[in-house]
C-alpha positions as CSV (number, residue, x, y, z in Angstrom):
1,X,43.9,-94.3,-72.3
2,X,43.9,-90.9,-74.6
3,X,46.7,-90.1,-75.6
4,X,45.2,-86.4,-74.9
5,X,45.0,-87.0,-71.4
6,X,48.7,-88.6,-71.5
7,X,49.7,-85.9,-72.8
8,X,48.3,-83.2,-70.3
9,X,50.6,-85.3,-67.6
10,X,53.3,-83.8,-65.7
11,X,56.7,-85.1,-65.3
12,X,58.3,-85.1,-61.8
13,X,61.8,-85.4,-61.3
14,X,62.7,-87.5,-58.5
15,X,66.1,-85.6,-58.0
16,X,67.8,-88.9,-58.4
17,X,70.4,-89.5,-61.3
18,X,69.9,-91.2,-64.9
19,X,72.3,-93.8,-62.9
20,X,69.9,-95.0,-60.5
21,X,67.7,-97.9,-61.3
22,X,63.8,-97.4,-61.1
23,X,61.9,-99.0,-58.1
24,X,58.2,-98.4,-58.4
25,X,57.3,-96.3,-55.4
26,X,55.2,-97.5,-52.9
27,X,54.1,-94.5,-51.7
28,X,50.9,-92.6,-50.7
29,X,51.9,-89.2,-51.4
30,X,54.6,-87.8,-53.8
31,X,57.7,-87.2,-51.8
32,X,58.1,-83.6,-50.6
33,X,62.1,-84.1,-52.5
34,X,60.3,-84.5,-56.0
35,X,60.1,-81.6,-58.5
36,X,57.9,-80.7,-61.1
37,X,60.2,-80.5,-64.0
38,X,58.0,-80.9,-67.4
39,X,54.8,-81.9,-69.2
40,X,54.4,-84.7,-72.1
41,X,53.9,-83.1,-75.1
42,X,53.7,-85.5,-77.5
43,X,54.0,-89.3,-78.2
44,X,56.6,-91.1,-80.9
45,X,55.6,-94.2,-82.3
46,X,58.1,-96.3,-84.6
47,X,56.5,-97.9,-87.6
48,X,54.5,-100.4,-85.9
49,X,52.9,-98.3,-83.6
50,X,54.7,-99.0,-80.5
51,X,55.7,-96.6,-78.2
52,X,59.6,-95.1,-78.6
53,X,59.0,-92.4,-76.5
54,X,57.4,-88.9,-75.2
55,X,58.5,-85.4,-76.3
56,X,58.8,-83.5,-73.3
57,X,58.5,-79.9,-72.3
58,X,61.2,-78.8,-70.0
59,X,61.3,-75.5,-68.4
60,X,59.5,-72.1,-70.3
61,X,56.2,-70.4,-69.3
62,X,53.1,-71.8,-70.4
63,X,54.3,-73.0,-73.4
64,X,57.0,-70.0,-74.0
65,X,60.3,-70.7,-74.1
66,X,60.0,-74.7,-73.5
67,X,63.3,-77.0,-74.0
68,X,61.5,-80.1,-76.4
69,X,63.4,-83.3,-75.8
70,X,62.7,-86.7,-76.1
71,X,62.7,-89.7,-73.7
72,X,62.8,-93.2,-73.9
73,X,59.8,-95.0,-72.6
74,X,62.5,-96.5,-70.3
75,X,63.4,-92.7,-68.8
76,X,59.2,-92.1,-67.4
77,X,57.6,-93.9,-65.5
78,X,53.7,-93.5,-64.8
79,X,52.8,-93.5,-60.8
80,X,49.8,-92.8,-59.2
81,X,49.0,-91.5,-56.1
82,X,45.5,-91.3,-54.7
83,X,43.8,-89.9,-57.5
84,X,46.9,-88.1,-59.1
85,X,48.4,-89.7,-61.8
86,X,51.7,-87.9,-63.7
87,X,55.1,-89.6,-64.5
88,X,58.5,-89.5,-62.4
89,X,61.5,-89.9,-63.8
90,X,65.6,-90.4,-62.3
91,X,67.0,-87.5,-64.8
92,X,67.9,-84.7,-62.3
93,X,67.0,-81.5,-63.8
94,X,69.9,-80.7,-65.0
95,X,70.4,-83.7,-67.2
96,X,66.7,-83.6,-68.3
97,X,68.6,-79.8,-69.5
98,X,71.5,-81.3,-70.8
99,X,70.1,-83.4,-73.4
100,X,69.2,-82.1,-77.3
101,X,66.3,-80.6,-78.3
102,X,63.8,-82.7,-79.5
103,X,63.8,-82.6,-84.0
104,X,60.3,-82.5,-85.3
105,X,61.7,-83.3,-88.6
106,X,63.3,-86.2,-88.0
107,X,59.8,-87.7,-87.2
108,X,56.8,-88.4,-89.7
109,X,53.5,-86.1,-88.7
């Protein structure tokens, strides 16, 4: 996988809290309940190269006025449906709101 064409994915919101525990969807459409909410950005890597998490776009106009926060690679999950393939997560949208902008400077580029 590219990391390009991870980040080009979309993040849908499955309008359920933080609180609720992730169960892989079994599903053969996305649910009519889910919202588009943001697009990966970017990718953090610790040290050793693993993944710590994906910057995320929230809100804005192409680009314009985007919220940049981060999420844990515990808050996205990837699904794919058919030949769609995006990320869902349990933040509601106004938690994905609620949490701090995303520091470019506290990251090495």
């Amino acid at each position: 996988m590219l990391s390009s064409w991870l980040t080009s994915r979309r993040i849908w919101t499955t309008n359920q809290p933080s609180t609720t525990e992730w169960v892989d969807p079994a599903v053969e459409e996305r649910p009519a309940e889910w919202q588009d909410i943001a697009k990966v950005n970017d990718i953090v890597l610790d040290d050793s190269g693993q993944v710590v998490g994906y910057v995320a776009d929230i809100g804005g106009f192409l680009g314009i006025g985007a919220k940049k926060v981060l999420l844990g690679v515990d808050a996205i999950h990837l699904v794919a449906v058919g030949n769609d393939t995006f990320f869902a997560t349990n933040y509601t949208k106004a938690e994905l709101e609620a949490l701090p902008d995303f520091d470019e400077k506290t990251v090495r580029k």
